[in-house]
C-alpha positions as CSV (number, residue, x, y, z in Angstrom):
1,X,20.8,-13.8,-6.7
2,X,21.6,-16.6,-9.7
3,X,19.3,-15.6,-12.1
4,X,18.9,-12.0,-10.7
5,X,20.7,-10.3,-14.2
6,X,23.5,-7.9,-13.8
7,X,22.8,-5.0,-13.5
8,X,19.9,-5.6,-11.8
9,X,18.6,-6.0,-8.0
10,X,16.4,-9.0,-6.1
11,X,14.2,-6.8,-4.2
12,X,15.8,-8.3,-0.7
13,X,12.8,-6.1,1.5
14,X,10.0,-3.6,1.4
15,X,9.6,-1.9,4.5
16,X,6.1,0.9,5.8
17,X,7.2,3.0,8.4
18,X,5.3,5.8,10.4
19,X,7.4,8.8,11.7
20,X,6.3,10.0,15.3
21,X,3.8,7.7,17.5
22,X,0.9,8.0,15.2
23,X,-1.3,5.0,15.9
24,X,-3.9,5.9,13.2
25,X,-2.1,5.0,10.9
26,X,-2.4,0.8,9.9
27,X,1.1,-0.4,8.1
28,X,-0.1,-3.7,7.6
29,X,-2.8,-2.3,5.9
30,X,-1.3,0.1,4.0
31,X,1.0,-3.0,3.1
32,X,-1.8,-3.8,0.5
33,X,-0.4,-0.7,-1.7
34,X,2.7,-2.2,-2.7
35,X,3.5,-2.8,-6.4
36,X,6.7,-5.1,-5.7
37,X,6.3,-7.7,-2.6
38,X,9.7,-9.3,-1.9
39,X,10.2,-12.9,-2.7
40,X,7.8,-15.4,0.4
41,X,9.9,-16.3,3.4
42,X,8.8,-18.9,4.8
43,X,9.2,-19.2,9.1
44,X,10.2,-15.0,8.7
45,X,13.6,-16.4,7.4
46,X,14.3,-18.8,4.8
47,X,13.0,-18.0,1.2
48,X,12.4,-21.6,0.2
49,X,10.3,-20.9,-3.2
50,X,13.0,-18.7,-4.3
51,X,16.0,-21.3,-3.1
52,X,13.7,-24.2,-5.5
53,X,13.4,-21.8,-8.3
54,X,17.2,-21.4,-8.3
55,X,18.2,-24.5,-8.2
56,X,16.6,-25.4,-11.4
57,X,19.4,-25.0,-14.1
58,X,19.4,-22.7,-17.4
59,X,18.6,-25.6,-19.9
60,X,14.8,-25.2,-19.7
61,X,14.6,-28.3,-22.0
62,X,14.9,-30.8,-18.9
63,X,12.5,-32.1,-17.2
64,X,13.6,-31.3,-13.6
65,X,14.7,-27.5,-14.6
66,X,11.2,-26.9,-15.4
67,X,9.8,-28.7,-12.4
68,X,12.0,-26.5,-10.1
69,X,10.9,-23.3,-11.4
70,X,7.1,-24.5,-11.7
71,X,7.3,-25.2,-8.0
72,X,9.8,-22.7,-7.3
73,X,9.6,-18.4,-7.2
74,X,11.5,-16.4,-9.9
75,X,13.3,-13.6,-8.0
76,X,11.4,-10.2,-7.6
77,X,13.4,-7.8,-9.9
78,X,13.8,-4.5,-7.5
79,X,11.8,-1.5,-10.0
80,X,12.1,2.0,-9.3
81,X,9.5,2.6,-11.9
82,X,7.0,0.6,-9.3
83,X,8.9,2.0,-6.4
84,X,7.9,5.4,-6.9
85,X,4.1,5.0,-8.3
86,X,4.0,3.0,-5.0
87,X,5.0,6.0,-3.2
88,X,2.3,8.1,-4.5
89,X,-0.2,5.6,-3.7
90,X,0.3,5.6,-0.5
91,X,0.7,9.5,-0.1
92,X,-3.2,8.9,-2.2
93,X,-4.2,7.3,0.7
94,X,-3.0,8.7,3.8
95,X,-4.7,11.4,1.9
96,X,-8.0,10.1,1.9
97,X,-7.6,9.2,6.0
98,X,-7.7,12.4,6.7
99,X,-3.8,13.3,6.5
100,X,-4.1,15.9,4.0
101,X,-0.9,17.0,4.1
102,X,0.9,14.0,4.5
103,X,3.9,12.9,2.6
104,X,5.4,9.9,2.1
105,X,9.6,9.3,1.1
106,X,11.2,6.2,-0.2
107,X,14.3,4.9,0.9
108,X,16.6,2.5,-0.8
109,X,19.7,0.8,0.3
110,X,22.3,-1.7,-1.9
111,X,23.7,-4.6,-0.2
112,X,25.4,-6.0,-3.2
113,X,22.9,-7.6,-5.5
114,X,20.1,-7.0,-3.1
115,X,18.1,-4.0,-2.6
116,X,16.3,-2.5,0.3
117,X,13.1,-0.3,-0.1
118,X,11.8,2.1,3.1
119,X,8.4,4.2,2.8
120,X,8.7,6.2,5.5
121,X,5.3,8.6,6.0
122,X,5.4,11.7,7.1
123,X,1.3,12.1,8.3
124,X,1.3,16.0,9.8
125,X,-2.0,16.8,11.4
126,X,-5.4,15.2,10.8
127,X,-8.2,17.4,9.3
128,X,-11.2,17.2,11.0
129,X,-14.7,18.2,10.5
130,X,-15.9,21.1,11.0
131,X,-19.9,21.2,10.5
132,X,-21.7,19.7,7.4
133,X,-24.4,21.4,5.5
134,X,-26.6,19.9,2.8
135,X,-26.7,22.1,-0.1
136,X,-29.9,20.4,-2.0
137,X,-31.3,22.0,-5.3
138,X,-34.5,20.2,-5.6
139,X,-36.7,21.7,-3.5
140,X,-38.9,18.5,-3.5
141,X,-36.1,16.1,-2.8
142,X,-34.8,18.2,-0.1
143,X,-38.7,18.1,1.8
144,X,-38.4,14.5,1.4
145,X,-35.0,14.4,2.7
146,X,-35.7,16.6,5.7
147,X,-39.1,14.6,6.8
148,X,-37.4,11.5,6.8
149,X,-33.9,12.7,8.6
150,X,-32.5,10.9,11.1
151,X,-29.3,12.7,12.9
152,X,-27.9,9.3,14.0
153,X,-28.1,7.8,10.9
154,X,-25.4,10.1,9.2
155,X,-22.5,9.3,9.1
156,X,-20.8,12.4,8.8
157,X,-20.3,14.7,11.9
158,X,-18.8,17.5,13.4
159,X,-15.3,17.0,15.0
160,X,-14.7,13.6,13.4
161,X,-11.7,12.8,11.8
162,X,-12.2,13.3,7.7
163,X,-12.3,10.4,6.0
164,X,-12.6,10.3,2.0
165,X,-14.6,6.7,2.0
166,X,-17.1,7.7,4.8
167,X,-17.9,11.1,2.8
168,X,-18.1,8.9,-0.4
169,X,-20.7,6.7,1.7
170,X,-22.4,9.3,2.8
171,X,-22.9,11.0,-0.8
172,X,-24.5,7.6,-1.9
């Protein structure tokens, strides 16, 4: 926490978790969402990029001071502006999966200089579909449409699990 100003917080871990046994639901690759990705550990431990940056002394006229911190990691600067726009994109996407009324809280906790960031979701009940109806205007596109359908090539069907990105290819 050298350079980490006061005041401030190094962003010490950022943390997905799922409430209940819902196996739907990917963390590592809802991990993708976050704004603020805590300084690299290298072995799951030791935060050698960040150590080498803080070695490096303040006088940034040296030589070796700006060699450190080229090869080194500044410290990640804990945000709650980034925090909470992170919530909301994952709540945006649990969304799309299917979870429509899914929620998602954030967590923090203070050790000191260091802070702690927990998205917990909250996924409720999946939606699922129904039955799907084409709604086509043009009478001639829908003739062409219905010659030419093929039930197992859509990719939309009844009792599946909603998913935004599977309607979206379907649409196209």
């Amino acid at each position: 926490t050298r350079y980490v100003p006061e005041g401030e917080f190094l962003l010490n871990h950022a943390r997905i978790t799922v409430e209940g046994e819902n196996k739907e639901i990917s963390t590592t690759q809802l991990r993708n969402y976050l704004r603020q990705q805590p300084n690299t550990r290298w072995f799951m431990m030791v935060r050698i990029p960040l150590e080498t940056y803080s070695m490096s002394g303040r006088d940034t006229t040296k030589w070796i001071n700006r060699l450190l911190r080229s090869l080194g990691e500044a410290p990640v600067i804990y945000d709650s502006v980034q925090a909470v726009q992170t919530r909301a994109d994952l709540e945006q996407e649990i969304h799309n999966e299917g979870f429509l009324h899914g929620q998602v809280s954030l967590h923090t906790r203070r050790h000191g200089k260091k802070m702690e960031t927990n998205y917990v979701i909250h996924p409720g009940e999946p939606y699922f579909i129904d039955s799907v109806e084409y709604h086509i205007a043009d009478e001639r596109i829908r003739e062409i449409l219905e010659q030419s359908d093929d039930q197992s090539r859509r990719l939309l069907k009844p009792g599946m699990k909603f998913d935004v990105a599977r309607l979206d290819e379907e649409r196209k």
